[in-house]
MIVO-399289 format. One record per atom (N, C-alpha, C): atom name; residue number from 1; z, y, x. Coordinates in nm, 4 decimals. Each point is the difference from the previous one (the first is absolute). Layout:
<rs>
<"CA", NUM, <Z, Y, X>>,
...
</rs>
This chain:
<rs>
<"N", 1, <-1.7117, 1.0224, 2.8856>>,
<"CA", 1, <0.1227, -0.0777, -0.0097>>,
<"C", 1, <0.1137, 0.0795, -0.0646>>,
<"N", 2, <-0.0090, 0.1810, 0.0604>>,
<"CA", 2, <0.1419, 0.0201, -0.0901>>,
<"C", 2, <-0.0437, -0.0051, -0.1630>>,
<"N", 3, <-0.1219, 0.0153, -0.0448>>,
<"CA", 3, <0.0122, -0.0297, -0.1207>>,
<"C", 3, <0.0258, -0.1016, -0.0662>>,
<"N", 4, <-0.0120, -0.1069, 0.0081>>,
<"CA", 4, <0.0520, -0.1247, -0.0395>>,
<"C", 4, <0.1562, -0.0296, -0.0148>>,
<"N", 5, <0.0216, 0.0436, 0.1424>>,
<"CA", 5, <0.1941, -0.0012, 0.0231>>,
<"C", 5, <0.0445, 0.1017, -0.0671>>,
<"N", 6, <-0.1083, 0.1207, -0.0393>>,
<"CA", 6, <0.0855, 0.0920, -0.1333>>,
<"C", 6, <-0.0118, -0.0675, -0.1724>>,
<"N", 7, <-0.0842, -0.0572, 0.0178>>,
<"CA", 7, <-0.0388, -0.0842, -0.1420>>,
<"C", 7, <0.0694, -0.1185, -0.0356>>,
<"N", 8, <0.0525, -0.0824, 0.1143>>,
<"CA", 8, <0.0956, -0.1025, -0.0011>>,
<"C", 8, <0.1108, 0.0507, -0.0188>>,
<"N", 9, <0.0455, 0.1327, 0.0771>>,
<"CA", 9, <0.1200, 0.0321, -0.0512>>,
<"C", 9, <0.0383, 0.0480, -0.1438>>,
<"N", 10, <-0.1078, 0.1034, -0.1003>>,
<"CA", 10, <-0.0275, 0.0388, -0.1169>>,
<"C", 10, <0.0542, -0.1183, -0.1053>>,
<"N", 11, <-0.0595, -0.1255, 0.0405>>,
<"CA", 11, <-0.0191, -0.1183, -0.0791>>,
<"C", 11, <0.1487, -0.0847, -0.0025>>,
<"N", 12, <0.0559, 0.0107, 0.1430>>,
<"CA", 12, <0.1305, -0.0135, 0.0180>>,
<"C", 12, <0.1390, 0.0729, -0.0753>>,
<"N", 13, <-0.0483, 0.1484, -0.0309>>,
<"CA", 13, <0.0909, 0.0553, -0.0047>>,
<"C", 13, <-0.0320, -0.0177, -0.1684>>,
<"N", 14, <-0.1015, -0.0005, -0.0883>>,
<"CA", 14, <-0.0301, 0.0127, -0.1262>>,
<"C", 14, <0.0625, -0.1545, -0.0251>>,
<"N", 15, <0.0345, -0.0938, 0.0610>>,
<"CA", 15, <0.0358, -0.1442, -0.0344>>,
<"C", 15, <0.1132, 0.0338, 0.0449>>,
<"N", 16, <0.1036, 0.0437, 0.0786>>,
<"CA", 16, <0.1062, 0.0417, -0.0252>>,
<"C", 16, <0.0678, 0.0858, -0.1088>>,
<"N", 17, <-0.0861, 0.1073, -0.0250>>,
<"CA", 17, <0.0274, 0.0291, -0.1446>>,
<"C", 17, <0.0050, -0.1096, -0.1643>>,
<"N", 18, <-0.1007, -0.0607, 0.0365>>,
<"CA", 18, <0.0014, -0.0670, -0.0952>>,
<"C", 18, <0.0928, -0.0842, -0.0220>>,
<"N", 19, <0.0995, -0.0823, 0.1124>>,
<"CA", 19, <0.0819, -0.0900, 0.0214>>,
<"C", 19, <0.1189, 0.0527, -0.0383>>,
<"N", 20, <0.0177, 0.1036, 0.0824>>,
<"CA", 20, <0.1360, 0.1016, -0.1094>>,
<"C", 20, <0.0046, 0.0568, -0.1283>>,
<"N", 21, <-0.1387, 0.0333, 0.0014>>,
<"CA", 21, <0.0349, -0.0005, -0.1786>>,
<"C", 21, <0.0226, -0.0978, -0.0879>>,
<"N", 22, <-0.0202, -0.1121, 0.0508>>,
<"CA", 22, <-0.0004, -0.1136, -0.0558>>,
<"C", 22, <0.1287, -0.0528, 0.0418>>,
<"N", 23, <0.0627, 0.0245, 0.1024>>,
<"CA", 23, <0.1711, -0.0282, 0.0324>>,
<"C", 23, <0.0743, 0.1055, -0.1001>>,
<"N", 24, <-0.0472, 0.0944, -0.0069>>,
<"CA", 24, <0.0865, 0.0892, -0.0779>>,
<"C", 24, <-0.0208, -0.0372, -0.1178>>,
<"N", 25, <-0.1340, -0.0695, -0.1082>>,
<"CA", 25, <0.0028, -0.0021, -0.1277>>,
<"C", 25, <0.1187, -0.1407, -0.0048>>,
<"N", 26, <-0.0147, -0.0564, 0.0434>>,
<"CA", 26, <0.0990, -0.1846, 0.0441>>,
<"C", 26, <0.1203, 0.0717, -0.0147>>,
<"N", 27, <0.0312, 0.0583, 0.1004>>,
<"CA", 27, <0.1568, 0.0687, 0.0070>>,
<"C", 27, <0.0947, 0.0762, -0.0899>>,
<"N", 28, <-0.1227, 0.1159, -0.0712>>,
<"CA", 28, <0.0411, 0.0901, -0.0699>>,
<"C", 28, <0.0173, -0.0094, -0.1735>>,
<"N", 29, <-0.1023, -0.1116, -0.0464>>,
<"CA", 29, <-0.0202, -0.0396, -0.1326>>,
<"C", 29, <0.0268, -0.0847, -0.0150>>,
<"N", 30, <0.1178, -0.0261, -0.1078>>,
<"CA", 30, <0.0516, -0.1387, -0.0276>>,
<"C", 30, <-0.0597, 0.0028, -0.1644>>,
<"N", 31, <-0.0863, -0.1220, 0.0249>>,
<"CA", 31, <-0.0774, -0.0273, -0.1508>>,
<"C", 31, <0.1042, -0.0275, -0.1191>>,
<"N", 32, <-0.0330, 0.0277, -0.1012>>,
<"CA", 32, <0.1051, 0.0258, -0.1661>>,
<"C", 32, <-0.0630, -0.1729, -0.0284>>,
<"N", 33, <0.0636, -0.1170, 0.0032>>,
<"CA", 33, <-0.0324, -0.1379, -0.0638>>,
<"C", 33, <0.0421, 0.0076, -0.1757>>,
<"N", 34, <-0.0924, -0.0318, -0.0727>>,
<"CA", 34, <-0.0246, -0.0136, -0.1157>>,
<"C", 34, <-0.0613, -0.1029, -0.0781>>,
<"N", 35, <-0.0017, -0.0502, -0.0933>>,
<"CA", 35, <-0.0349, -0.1431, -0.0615>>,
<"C", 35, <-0.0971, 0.0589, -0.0836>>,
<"N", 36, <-0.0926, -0.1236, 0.0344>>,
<"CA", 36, <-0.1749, 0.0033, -0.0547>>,
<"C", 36, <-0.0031, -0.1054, -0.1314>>,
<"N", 37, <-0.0391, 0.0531, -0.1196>>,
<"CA", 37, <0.0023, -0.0979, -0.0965>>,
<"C", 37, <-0.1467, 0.0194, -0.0133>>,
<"N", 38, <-0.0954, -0.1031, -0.0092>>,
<"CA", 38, <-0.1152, 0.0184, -0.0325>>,
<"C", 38, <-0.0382, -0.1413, -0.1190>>,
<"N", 39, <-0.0347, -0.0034, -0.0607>>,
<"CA", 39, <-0.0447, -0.0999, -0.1046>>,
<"C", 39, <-0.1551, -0.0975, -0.0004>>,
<"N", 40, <0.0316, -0.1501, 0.0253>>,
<"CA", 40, <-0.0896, -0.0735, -0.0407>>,
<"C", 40, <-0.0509, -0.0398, -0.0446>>,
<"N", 41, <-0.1228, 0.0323, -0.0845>>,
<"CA", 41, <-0.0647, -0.0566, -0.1074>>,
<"C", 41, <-0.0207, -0.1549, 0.0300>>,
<"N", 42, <0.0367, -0.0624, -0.1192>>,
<"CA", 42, <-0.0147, -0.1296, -0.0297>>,
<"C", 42, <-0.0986, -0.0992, 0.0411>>,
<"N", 43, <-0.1542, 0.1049, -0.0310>>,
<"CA", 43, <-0.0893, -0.0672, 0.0637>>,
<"C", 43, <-0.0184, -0.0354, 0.1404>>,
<"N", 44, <0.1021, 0.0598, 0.0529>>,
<"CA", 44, <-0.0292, 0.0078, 0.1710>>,
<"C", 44, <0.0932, -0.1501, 0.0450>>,
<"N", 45, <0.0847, -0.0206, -0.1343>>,
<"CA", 45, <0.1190, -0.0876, 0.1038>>,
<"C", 45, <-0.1037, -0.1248, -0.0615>>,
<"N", 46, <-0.0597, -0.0452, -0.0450>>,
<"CA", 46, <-0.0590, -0.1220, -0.0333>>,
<"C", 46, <-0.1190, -0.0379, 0.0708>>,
<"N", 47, <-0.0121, 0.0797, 0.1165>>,
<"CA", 47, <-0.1669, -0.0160, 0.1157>>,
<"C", 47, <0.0045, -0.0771, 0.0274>>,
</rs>
């Protein structure tokens, strides 16, 4: 049994990591918005 309750905790604490790094990338990086020009060939608009 204590191995399990040490393995649940491992799994706990590695998903807490993961959650803050992931609060910190949200928090810390504000994305650069930029305009996408991409071009339609002709043949595509007549399907």
């Amino acid at each position: 049994m204590p191995s399990l309750f040490r393995f649940l905790l491992m799994i706990a604490f590695l998903a807490g990591l993961v959650y803050a790094g992931m609060v910190a990338l949200a928090t810390f990086v504000t994305p650069v918005p930029h305009e996408i020009v991409q071009t339609v060939p002709p043949a595509r608009l007549n399907q």
